[in-house]
KEMI-521555 format. One record per atom (N, C-alpha, C): residue number from 1; residue in one letter; atom name; x, y, z. Coordinates in nm, 4 decimals, m for minus. Each point is the difference from the previous one (the first is absolute). Last residue first. Layout:
N
> NUM | A | CA | X | Y | Z $
...
//
This chain:
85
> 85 | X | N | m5.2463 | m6.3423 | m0.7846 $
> 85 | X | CA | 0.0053 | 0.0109 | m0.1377 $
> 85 | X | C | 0.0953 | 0.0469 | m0.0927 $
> 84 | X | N | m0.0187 | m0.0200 | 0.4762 $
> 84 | X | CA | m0.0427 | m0.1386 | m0.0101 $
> 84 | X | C | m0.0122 | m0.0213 | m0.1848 $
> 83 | X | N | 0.0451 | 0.4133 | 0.2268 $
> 83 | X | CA | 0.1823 | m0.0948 | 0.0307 $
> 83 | X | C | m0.0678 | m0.1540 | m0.0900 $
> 82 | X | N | m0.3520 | 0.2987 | 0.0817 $
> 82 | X | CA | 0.0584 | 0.0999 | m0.0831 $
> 82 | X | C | 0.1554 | m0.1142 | m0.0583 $
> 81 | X | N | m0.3470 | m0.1216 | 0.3643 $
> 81 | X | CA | m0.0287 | m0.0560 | m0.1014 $
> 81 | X | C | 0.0917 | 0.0915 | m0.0976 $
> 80 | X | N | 0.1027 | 0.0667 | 0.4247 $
> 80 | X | CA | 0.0036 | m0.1602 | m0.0230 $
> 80 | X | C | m0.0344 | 0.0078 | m0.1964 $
> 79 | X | N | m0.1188 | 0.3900 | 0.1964 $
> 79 | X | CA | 0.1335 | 0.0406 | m0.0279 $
> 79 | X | C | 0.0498 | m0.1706 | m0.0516 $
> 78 | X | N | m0.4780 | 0.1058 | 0.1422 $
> 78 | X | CA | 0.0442 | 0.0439 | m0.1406 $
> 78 | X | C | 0.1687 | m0.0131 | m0.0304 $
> 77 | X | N | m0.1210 | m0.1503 | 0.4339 $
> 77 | X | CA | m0.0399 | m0.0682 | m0.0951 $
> 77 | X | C | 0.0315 | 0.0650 | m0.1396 $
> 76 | X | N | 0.0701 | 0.2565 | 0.3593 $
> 76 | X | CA | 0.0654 | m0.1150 | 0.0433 $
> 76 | X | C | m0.0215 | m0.1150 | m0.2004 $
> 75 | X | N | m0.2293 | 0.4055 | 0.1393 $
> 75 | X | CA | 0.0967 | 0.0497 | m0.1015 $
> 75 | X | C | 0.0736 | m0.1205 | 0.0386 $
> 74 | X | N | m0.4141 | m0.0676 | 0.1792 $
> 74 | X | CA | m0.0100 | m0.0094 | m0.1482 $
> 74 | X | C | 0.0927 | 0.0864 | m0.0832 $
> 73 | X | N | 0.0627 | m0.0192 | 0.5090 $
> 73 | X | CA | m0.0249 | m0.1318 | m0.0783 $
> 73 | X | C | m0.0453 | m0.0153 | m0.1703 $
> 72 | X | N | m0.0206 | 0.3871 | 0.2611 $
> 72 | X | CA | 0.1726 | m0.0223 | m0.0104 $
> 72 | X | C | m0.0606 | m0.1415 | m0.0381 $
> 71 | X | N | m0.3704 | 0.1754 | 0.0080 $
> 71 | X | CA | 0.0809 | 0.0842 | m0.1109 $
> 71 | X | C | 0.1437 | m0.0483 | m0.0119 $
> 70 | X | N | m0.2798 | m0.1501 | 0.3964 $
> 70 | X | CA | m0.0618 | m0.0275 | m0.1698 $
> 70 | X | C | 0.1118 | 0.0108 | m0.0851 $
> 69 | X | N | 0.0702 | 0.1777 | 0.4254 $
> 69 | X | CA | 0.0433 | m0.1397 | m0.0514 $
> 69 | X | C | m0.0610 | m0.0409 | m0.0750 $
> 68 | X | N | m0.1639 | 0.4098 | 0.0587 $
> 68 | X | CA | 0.1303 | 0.0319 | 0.0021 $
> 68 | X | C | 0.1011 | m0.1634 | m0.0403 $
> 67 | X | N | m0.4970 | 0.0765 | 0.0878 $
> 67 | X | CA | 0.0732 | 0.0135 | m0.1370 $
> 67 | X | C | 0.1530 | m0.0083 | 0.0120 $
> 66 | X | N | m0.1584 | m0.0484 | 0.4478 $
> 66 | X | CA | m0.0355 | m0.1558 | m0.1454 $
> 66 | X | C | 0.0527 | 0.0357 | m0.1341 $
> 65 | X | N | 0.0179 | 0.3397 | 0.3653 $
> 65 | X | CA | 0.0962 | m0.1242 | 0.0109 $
> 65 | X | C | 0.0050 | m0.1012 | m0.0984 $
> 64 | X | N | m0.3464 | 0.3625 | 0.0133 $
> 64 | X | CA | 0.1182 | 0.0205 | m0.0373 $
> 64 | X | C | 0.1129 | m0.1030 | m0.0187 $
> 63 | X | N | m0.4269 | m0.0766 | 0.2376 $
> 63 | X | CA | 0.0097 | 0.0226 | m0.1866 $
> 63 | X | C | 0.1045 | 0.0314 | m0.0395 $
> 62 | X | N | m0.0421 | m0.0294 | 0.4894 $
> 62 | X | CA | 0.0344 | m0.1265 | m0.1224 $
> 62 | X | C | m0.0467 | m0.0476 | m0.1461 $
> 61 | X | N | m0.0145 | 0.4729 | 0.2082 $
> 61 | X | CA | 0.0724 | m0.0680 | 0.0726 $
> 61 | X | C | 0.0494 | m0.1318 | m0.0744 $
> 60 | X | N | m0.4372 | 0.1783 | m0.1002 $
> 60 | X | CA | 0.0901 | 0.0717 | m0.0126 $
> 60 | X | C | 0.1242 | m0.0456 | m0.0179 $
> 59 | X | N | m0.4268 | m0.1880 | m0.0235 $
> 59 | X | CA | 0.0522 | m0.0084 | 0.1272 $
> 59 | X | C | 0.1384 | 0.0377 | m0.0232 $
> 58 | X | N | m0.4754 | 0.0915 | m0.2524 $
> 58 | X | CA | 0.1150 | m0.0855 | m0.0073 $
> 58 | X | C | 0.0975 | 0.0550 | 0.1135 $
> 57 | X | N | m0.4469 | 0.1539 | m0.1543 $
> 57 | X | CA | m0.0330 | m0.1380 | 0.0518 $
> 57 | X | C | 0.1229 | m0.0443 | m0.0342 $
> 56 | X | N | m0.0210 | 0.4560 | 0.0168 $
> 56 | X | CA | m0.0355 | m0.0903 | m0.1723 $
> 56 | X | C | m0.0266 | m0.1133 | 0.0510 $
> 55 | X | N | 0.2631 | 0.1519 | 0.3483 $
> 55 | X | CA | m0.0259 | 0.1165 | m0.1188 $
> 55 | X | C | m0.0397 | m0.0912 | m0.1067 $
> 54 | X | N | 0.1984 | m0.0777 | 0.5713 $
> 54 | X | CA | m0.1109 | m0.0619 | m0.1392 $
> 54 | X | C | m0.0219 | 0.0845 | m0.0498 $
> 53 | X | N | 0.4215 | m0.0457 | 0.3845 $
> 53 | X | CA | m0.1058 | 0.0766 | m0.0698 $
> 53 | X | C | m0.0784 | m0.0586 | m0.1509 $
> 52 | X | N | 0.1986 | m0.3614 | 0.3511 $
> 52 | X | CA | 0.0701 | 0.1418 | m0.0299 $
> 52 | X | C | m0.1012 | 0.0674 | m0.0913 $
> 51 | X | N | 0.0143 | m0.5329 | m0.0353 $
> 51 | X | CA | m0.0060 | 0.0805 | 0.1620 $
> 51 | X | C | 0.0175 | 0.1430 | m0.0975 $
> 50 | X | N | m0.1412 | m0.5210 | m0.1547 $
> 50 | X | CA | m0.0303 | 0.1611 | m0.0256 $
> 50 | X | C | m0.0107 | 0.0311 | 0.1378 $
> 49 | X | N | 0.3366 | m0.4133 | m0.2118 $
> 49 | X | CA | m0.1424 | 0.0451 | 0.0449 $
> 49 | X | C | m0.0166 | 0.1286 | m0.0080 $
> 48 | X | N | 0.4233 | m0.2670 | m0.1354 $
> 48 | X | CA | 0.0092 | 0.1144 | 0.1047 $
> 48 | X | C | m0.2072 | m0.0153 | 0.1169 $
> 47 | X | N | 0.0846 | m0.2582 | m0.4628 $
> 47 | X | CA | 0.1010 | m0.0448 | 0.1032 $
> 47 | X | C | m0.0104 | 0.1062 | 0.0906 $
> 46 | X | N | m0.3514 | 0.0544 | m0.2314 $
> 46 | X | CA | 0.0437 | m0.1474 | m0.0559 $
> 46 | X | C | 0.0995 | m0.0539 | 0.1173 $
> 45 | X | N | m0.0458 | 0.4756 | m0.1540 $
> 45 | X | CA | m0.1068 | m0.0296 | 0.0850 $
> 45 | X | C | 0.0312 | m0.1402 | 0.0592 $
> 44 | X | N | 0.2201 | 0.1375 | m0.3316 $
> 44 | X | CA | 0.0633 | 0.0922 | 0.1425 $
> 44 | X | C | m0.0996 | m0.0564 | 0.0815 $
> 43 | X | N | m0.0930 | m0.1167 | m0.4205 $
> 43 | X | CA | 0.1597 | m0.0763 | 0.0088 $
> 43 | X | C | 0.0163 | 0.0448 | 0.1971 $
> 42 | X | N | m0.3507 | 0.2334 | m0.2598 $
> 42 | X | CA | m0.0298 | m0.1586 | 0.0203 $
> 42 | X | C | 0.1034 | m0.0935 | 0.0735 $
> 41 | X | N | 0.1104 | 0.4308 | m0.1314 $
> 41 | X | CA | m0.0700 | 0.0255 | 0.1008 $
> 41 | X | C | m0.0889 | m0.1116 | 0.0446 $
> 40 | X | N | 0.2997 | m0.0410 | m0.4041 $
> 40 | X | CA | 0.0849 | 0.0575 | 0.1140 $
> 40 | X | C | m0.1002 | 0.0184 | 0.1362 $
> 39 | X | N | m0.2185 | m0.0360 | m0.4538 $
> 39 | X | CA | 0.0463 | m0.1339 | 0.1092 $
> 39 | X | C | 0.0877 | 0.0380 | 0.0804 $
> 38 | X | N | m0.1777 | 0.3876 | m0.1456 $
> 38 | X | CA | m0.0674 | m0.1222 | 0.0286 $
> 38 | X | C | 0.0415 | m0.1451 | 0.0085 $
> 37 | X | N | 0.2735 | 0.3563 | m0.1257 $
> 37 | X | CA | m0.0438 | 0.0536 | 0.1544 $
> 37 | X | C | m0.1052 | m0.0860 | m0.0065 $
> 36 | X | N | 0.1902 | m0.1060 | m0.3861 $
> 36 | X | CA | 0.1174 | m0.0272 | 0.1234 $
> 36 | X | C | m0.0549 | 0.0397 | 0.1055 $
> 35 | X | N | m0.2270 | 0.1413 | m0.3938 $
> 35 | X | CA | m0.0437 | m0.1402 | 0.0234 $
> 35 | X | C | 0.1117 | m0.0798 | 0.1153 $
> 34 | X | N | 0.0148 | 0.5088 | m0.1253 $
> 34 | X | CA | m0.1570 | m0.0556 | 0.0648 $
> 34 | X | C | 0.0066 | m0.1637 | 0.0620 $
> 33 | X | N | 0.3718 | 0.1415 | m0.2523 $
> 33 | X | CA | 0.0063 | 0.0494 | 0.1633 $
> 33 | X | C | m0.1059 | m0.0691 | 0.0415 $
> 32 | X | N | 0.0033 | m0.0477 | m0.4575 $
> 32 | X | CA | 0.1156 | m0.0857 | 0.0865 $
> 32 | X | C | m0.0276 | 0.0431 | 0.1163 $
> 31 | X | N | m0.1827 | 0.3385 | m0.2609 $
> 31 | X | CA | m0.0636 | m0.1346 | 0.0023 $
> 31 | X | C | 0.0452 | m0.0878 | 0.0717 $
> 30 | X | N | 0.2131 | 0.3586 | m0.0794 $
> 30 | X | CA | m0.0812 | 0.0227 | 0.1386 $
> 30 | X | C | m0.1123 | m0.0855 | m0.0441 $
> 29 | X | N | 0.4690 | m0.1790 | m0.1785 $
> 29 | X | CA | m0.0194 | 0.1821 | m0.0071 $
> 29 | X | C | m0.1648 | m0.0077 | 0.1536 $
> 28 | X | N | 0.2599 | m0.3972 | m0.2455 $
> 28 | X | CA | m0.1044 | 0.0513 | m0.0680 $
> 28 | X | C | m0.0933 | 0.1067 | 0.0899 $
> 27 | X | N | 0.4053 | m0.2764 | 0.1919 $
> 27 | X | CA | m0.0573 | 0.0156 | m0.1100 $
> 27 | X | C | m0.1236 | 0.0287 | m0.0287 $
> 26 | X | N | 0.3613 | 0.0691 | 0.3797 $
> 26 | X | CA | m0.1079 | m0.0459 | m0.0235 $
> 26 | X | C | m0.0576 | 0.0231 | m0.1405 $
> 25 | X | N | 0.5022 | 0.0748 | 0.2312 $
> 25 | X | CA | m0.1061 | 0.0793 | m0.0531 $
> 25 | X | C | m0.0876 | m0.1355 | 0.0135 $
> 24 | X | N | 0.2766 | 0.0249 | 0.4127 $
> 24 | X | CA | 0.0269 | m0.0704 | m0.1139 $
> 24 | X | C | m0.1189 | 0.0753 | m0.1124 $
> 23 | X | N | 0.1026 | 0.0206 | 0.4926 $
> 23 | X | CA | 0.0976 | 0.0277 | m0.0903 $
> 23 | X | C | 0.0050 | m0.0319 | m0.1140 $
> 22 | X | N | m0.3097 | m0.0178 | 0.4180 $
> 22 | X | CA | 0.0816 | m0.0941 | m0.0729 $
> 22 | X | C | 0.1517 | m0.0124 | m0.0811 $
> 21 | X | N | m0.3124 | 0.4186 | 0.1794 $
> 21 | X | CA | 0.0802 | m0.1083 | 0.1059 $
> 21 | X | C | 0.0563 | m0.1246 | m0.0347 $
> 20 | X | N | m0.2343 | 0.2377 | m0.2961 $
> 20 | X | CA | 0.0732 | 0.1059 | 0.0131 $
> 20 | X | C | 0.1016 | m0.0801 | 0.1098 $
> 19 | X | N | m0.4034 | m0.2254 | m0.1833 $
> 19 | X | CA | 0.0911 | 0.0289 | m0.0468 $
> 19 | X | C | 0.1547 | 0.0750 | 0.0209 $
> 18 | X | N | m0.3797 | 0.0338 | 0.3022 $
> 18 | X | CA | 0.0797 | m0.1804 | m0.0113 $
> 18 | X | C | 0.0764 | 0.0194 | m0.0895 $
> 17 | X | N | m0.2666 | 0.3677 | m0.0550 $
> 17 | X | CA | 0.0919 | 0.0182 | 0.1291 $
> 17 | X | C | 0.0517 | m0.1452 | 0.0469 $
> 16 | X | N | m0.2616 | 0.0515 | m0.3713 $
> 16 | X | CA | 0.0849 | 0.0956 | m0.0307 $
> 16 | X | C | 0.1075 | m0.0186 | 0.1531 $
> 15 | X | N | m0.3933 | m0.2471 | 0.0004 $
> 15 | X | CA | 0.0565 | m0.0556 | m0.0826 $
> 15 | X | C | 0.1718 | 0.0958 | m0.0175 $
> 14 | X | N | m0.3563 | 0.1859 | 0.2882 $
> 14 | X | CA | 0.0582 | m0.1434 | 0.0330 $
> 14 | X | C | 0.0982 | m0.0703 | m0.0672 $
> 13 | X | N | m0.2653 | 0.3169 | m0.1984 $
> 13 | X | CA | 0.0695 | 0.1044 | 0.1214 $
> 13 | X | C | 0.0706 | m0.0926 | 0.0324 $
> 12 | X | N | m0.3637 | m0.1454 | m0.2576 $
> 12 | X | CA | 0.1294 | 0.0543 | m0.0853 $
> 12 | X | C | 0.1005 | 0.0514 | 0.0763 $
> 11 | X | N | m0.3448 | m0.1804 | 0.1615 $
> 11 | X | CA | 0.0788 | m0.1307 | m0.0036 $
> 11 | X | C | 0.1066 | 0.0252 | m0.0625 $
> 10 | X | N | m0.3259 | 0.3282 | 0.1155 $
> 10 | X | CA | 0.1134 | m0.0455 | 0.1428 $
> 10 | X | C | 0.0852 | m0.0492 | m0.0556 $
> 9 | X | N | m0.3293 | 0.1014 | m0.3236 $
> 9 | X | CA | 0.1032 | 0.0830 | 0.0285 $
> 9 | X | C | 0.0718 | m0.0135 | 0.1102 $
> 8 | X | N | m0.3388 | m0.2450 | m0.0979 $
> 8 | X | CA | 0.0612 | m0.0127 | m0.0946 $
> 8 | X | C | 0.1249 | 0.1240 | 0.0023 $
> 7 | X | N | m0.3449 | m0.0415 | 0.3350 $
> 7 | X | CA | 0.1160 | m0.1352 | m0.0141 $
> 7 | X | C | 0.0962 | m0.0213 | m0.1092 $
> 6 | X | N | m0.3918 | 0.4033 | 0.0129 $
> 6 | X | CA | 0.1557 | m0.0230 | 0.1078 $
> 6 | X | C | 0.0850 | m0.1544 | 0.0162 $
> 5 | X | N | m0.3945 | 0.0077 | m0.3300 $
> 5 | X | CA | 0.1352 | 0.0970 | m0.0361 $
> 5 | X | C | 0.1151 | 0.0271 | 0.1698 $
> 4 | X | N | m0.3800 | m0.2280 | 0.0757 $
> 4 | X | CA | 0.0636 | m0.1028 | m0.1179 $
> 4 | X | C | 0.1611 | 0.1399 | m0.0248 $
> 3 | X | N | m0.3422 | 0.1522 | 0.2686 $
> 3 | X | CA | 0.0892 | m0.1210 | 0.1048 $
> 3 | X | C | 0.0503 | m0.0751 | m0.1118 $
> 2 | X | N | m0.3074 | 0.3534 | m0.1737 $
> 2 | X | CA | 0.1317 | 0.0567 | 0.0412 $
> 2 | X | C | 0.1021 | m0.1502 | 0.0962 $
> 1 | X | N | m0.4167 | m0.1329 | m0.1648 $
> 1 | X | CA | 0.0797 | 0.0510 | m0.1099 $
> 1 | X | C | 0.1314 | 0.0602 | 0.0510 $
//
């Protein structure tokens, strides 16, 4: 129980802090985050692998990195599709 709720709050920690390094808002507030620090930490894992301090069964480090190009990629796109209409 508690290993569910700490992931769910890394991914919120993760999400917030990719965001923040991206530059770009993230939609839909600390829902959006949650769901950016999980694939972001899928994303980080994926390409980087799991080095550097583990919290929550996520690999910190290239959790961060991932949301972070998550987030700048899905303000890449939202912006395409904004011009595009």
């Amino acid at each position: 129980m508690w290993g569910i709720v700490l992931s769910i709050v890394m991914a919120i920690i993760i999400g917030l802090i990719g965001d923040a390094l991206a530059g770009h808002e993230m939609p839909g507030g600390i829902a959006g985050s949650m769901i950016a620090g999980f694939v972001g930490a899928w994303l980080g894992a994926t390409i980087l692998g799991d080095w550097g301090p583990v919290i929550g069964d996520f690999a910190v480090i290239p959790a961060i990195l991932g949301t972070a190009l998550f987030v700048f990629l899905l303000g890449l796109v939202s912006k395409l599709l904004r011009r595009a209409t």
